[in-house]
C-alpha positions in Angstrom: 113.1 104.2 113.3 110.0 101.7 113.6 106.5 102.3 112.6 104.2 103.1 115.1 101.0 102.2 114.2 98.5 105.2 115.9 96.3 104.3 119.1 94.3 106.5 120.6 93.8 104.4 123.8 97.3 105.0 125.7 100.4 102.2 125.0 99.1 98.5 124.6 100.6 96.2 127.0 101.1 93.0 125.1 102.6 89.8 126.0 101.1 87.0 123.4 101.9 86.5 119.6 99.3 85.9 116.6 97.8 83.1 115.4 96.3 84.4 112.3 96.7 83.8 108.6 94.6 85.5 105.3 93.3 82.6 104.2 91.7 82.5 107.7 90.4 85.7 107.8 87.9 83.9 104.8 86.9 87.3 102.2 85.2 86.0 99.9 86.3 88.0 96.5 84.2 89.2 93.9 84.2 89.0 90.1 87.4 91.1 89.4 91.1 90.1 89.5 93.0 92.4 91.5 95.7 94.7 89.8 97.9 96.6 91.6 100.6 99.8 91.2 103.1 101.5 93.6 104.7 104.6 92.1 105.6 107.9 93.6 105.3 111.6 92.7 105.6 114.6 94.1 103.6 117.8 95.1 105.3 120.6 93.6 102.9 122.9 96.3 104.9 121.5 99.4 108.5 120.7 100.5 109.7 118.2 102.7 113.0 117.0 104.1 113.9 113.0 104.4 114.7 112.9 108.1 117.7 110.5 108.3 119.5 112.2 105.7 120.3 114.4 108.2 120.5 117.6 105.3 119.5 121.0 105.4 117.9 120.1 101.2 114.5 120.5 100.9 113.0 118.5 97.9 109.2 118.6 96.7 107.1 116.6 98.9 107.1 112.9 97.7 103.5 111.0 97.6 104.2 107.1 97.3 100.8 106.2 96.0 99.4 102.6 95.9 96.4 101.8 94.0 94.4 98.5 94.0 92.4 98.1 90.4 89.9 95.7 88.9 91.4 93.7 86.2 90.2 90.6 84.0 93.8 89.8 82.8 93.9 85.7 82.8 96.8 85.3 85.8 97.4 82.0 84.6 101.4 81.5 85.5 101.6 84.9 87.0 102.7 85.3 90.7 100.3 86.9 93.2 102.5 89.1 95.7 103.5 88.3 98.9 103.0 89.7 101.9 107.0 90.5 101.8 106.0 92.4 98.4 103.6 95.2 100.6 106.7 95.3 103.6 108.8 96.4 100.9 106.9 99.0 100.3 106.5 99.4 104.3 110.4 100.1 103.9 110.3 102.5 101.1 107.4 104.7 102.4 109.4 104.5 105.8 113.0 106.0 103.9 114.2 102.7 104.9 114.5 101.3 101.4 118.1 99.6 101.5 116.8 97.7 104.9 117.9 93.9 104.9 114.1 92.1 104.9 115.2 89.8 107.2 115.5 93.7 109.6 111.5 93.5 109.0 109.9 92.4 112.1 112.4 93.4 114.1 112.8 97.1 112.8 109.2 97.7 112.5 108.2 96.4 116.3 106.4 93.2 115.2 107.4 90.5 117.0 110.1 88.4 115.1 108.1 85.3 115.5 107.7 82.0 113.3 104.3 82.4 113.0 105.1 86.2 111.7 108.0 85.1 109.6 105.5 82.5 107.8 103.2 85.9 107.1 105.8 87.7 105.3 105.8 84.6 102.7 101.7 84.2 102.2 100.2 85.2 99.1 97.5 87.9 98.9 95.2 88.5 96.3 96.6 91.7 94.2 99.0 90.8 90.7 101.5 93.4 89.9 100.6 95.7 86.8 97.7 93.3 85.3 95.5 95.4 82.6 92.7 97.7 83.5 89.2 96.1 83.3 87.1 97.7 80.6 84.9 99.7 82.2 84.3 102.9 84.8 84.8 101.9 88.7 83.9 103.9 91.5 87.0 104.9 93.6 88.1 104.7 97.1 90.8 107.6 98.8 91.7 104.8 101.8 93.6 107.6 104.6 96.3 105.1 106.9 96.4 105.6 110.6 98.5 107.8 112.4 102.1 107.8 110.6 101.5 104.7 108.9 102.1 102.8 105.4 100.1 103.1 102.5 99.3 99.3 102.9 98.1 98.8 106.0 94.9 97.8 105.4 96.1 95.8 102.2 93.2 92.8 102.4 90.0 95.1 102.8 91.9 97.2 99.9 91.9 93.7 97.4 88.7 92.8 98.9 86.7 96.0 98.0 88.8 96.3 94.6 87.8 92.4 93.4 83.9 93.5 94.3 84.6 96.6 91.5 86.2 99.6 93.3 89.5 101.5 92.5 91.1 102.2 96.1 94.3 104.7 96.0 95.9 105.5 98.9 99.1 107.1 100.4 101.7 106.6 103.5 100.2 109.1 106.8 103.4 111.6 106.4 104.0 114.7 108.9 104.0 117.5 107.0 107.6 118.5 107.0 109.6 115.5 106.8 108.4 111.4 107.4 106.9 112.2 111.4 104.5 114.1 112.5 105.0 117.6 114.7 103.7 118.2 117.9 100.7 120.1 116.1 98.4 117.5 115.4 95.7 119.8 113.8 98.6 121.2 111.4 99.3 117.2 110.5 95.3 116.4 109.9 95.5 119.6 107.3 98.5 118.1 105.8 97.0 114.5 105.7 93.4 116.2 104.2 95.7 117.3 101.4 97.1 114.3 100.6 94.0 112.4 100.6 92.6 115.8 98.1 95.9 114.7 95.9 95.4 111.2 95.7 91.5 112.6 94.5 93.5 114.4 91.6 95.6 111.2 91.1 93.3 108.7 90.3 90.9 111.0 88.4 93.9 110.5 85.5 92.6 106.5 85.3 90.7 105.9 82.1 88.9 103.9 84.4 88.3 105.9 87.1 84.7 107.5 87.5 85.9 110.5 89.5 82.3 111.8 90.1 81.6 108.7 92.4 83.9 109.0 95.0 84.4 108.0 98.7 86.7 108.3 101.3 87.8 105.5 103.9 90.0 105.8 106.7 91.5 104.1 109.8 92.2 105.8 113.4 93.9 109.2 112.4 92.8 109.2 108.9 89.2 109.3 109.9 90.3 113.2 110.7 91.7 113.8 107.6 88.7 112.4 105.9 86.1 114.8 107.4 87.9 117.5 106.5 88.5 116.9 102.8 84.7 116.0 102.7 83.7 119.6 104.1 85.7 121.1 101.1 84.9 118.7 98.6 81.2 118.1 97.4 81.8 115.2 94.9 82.6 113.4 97.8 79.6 110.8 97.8 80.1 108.9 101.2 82.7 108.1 104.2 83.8 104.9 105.8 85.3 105.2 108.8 87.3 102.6 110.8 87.3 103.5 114.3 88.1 106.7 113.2 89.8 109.1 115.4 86.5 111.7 115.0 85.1 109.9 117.4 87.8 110.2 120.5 89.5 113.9 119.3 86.3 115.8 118.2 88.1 118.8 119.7 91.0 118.2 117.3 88.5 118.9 114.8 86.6 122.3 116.0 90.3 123.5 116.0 90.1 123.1 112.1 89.3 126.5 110.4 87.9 123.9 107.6 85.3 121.6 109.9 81.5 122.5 109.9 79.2 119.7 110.9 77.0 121.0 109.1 78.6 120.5 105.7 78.5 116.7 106.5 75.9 115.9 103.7 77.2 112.6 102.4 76.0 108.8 104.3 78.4 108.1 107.0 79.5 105.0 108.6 81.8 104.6 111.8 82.8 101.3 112.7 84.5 101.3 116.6 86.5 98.8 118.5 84.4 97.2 121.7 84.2 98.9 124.9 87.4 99.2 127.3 87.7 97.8 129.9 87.7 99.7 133.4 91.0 98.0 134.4 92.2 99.3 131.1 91.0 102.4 131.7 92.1 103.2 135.1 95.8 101.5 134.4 96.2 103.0 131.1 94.5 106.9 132.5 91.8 106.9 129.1 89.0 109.0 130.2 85.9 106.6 130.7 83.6 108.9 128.2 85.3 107.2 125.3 82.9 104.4 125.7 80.1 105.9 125.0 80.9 109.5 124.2 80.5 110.6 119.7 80.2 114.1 119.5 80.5 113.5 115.6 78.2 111.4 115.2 75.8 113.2 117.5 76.0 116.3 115.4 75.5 115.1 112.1 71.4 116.1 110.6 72.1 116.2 106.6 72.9 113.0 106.4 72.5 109.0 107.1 75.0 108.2 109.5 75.7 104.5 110.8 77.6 103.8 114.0 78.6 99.7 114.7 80.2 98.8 117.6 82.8 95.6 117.1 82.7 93.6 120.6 85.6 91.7 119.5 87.7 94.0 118.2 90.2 96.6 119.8 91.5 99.3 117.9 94.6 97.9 116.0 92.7 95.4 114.6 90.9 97.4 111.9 93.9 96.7 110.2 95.3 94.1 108.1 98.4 94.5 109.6 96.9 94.7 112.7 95.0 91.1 112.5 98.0 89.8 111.4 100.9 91.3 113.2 100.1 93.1 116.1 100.6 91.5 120.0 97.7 90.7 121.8 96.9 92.5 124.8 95.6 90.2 127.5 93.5 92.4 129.4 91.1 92.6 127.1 91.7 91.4 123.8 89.6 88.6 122.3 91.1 85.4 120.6 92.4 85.3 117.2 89.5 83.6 115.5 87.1 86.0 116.9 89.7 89.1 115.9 89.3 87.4 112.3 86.0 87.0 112.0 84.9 90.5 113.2 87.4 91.8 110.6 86.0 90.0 108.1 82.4 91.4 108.9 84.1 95.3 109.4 85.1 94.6 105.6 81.5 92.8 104.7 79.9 96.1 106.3 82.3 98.5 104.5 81.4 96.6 100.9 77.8 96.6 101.7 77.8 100.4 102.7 79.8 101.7 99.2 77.7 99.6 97.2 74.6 100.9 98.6 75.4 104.2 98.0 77.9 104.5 95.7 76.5 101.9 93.1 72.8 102.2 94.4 72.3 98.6 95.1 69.1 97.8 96.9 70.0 94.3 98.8 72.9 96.4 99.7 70.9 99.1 101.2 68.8 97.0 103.1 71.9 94.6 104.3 73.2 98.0 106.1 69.6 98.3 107.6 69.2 95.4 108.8 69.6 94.0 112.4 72.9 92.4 112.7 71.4 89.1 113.3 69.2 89.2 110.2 72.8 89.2 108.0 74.1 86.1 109.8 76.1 88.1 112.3 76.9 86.1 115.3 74.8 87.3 118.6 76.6 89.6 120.4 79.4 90.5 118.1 78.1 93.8 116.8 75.6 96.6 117.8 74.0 99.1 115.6 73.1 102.5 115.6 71.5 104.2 112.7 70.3 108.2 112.5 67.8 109.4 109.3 68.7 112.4 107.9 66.5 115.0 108.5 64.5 116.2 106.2 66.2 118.8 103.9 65.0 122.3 103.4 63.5 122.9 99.7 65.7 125.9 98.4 65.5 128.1 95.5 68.1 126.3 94.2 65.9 122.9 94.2 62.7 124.5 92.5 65.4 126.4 89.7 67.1 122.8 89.4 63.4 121.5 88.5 62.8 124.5 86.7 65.7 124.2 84.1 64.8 120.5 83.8 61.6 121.8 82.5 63.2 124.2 80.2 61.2 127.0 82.5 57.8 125.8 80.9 54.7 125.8 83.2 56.4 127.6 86.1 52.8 127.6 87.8 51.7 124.5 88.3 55.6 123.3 88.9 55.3 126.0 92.0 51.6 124.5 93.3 53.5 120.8 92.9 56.3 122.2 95.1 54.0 123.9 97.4 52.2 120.5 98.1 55.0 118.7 98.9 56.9 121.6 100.4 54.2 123.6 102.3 56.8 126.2 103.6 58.5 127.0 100.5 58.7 130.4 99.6 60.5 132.0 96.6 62.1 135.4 97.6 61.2 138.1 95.3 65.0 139.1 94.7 65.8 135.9 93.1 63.3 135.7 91.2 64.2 138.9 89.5 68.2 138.1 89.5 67.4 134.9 87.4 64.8 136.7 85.6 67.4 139.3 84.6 70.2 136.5 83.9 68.2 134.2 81.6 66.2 137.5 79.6 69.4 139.5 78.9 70.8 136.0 77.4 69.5 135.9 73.4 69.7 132.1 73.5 67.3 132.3 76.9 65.1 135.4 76.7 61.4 133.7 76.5 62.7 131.2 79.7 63.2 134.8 81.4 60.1 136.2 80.2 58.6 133.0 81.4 60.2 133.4 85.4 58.8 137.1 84.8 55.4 136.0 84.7 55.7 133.3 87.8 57.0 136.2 89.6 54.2 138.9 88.9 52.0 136.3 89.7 53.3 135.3 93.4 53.9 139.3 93.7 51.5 141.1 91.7 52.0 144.3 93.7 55.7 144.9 93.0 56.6 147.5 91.0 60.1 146.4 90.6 59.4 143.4 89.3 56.7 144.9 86.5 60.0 147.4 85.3 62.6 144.4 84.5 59.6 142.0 83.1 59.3 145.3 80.5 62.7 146.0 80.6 63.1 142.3 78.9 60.3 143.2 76.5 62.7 145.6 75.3 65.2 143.5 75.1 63.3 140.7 73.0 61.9 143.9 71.0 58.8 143.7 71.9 57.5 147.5 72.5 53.6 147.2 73.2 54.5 144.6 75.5 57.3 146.7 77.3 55.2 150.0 77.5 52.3 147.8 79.0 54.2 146.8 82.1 56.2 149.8 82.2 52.9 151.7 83.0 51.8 149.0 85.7 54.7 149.4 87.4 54.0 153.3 87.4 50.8 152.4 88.6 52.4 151.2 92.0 55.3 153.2 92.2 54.9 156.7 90.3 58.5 157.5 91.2 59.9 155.0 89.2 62.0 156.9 87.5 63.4 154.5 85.2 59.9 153.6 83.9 59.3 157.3 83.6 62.2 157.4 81.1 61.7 154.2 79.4 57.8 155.5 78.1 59.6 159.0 77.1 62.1 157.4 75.0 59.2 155.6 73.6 57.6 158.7 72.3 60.4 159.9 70.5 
């Protein structure tokens, strides 16, 4: 069987090879040698059956997972890999593992060129099993393309890894055996759940920092991605590469897990060029796909960042892609301009994580910017960029203050809120709940006490609020007190039985 890399345009008509090599492509790496790991393990949650050994056997679902890692292990007489190093992995992640490597190009519908063949022997920029770097790296979960392997997108993963990121990723697997089923929303729950695994995964790295995590993901994996960011909030931004969000948005409402609104974290889309109306008419690709991002369109809670790559179709997000894949002459750009734009879709994808993963301000305003004011070539990218709008102050916020404050001058935090927030309003039931929480806990009883006396204040006419202020008198044992603001809140409800009670039993 071959790999079919995903495309949501229709088949590409190609005719031309490649001229392309990495050195070409021109990344400039950061401070970090780049380690990297292939291993696989299973998820004892799922089964799975290996296709071609045609068996009834069901095993555990096998995750080949690759991770990229910073490293300042000295490399001096080590041997980078080869580009034949990641194909073997191709093979494996494809249940093809005994496949002659000279089968390669053939088997796996790249064209079996010279200029192909010379790819499979470069060197890339990853050593095999160098030391961890000593320190804490923020992570990347990279989600492959519609059936495709693990390292697809191998020179953005080095690239990104060398500037200080861990990227992990896994092969896009159907979730009953290698292919996907006619059900794609079933496969984009399957592939959320690996990408949610891998999250597991690398959170067992000592260097690792699992609490400043992103997702990145190419064609179909862009799915995946939004989904496992609606169900997981540590999830601190998304990079996606022409992801299919933008062209299957109905894929997604069909999710029982996808709420716009839960799209909270900065978002960036990077999308092949327009089509081409003879491709569009030959090819039967509804014309909307130009210009139509129902995504994008919908997301409020967030920064969200759409570029459009004039040079670039959709293939070429990949590393594979820039190096392998046949050129479509109808519409396909040469292979310097593919290359260069490449190299900028990685530039903008560093420049994004590091802006709001590591907080970096020339970063942040690189991502701002006008393409032209970063050196980008006129006419080779167009930008879109939507604020966030501005977020709701909750209860949650002013408590989150609050505890900061250990509950101390609950007033004037409130008036500070208020003039910042002019529509902020505390609702008298929470008040009491937290009240209640923090007073009935002996390590917390004055902060109660205190959120007692806030809430009198905003409402000084409710009697059910003066009963649980004395009912936490009584718990601190403080009895004048209690009997004090039982009686008030008699005073405004003289059917409160419970007060009624409370000042009998304090006669006895």
């Amino acid at each position: 069987m071959r790999l079919i890399l995903f495309v949501v345009l229709a088949l590409v008509k190609t005719i031309s090879c490649a001229q392309t090599s990495l050195n070409e492509i021109d990344l400039k790496l950061g401070e970090y040698t780049v380690g990297f790991k292939h291993y696989t393990i299973v998820d004892s949650t799922r089964t799975y059956s290996r296709v071609y050994d045609y068996s009834n056997q069901k095993v555990l679902r096998p995750i080949p997972v690759s991770i990229w890692y910073p490293s300042n292990q000295n490399t001096e007489g080590i041997q980078p890999l080869q580009i034949l190093d990641y194909f073997t992995i191709l093979k494996e992640e494809e249940e093809w593992e005994h496949l002659p490597n000279e089968q390669l190009l053939n088997w796996f519908e790249y064209a079996n060129t010279k200029q192909n063949r010379i790819h499979l022997l470069e060197t890339t920029n990853a050593f095999s099993e160098l030391k961890f770097a000593n320190n804490k790296f923020p992570v990347i979960v990279y989600a492959p393309s519609h059936q495709a392997s693990s390292i697809e997108n191998f020179a953005l993963c080095e690239y990104l890894t060398s500037h200080g990121y861990i990227v992990i990723s896994s092969p896009s697997r159907g979730t009953e055996t290698r292919w996907f089923s006619n059900n794609p929303v079933k496969e984009i729950e399957n592939q959320a759940r690996d990408v949610e695994f891998l999250m597991k995964e690398v959170g067992k790295l000592p260097i690792a920092d699992f609490n400043n995590i992103a997702l990145m993901g190419f064609s179909f994996g862009g799915l995946a991605n939004v989904i496992a960011q609606n169900r997981n909030e540590h999830v601190k931004a998304m990079v996606s590469l022409d992801g299919t969000e933008r062209y299957q948005y109905g894929l997604l409402n069909r999710s029982a897990f996808f709420n716009p609104e839960k799209i909270d974290v900065p978002y960036i889309h990077m999308a092949q060029k327009d089509i081409p109306e003879k491709v569009l008419a030959e090819d039967d690709i509804n014309p909307e796909l130009n210009v139509k991002f129902e995504l994008f369109d919908s997301i409020s809670k967030s920064e969200a960042y759409q570029l459009k790559f004039h040079h670039l179709t959709h293939s070429y997000f990949s590393t594979l892609g820039v190096l392998f894949a046949k050129r479509d002459k109808r519409q396909d750009k040469n292979d310097s301009q593919i290359m260069e734009s490449y190299k900028w879709v990685s530039i903008y994808g560093l420049n994004f994580l590091n802006a709001f993963l590591k907080k970096d301000q020339e970063a942040s305003s690189f991502i701002k910017n006008k393409p032209a004011n970063n050196k980008v070539k006129n006419g080779l990218i167009t930008q879109k960029i939507k604020q966030a709008e501005p977020a709701l102050f909750t209860f949650q916020d002013f408590n989150d203050l609050a505890v900061k404050q250990n509950y101390e001058e609950l007033p004037k935090l409130y008036e500070l809120v208020i003039q910042e927030h002019g529509s902020f309003e505390i609702p008298e039931g929470n008040l009491n709940t937290l009240g209640l929480q923090l007073v009935f806990n002996p390590t917390t009883s004055e902060q109660g006490i205190d959120v007692f006396q806030l809430a009198i204040a905003l409402y000084p006419y409710s009697a059910n609020l003066l009963d649980s202020l004395a009912e936490g008198y009584v718990f601190i044992q403080q009895k004048e007190k209690a009997i004090e603001y039982f009686k008030k809140s008699l005073e405004l409800n003289p059917q409160n039985q419970n007060a009624i009670n409370r000042l009998e039993q304090f006669k006895e």
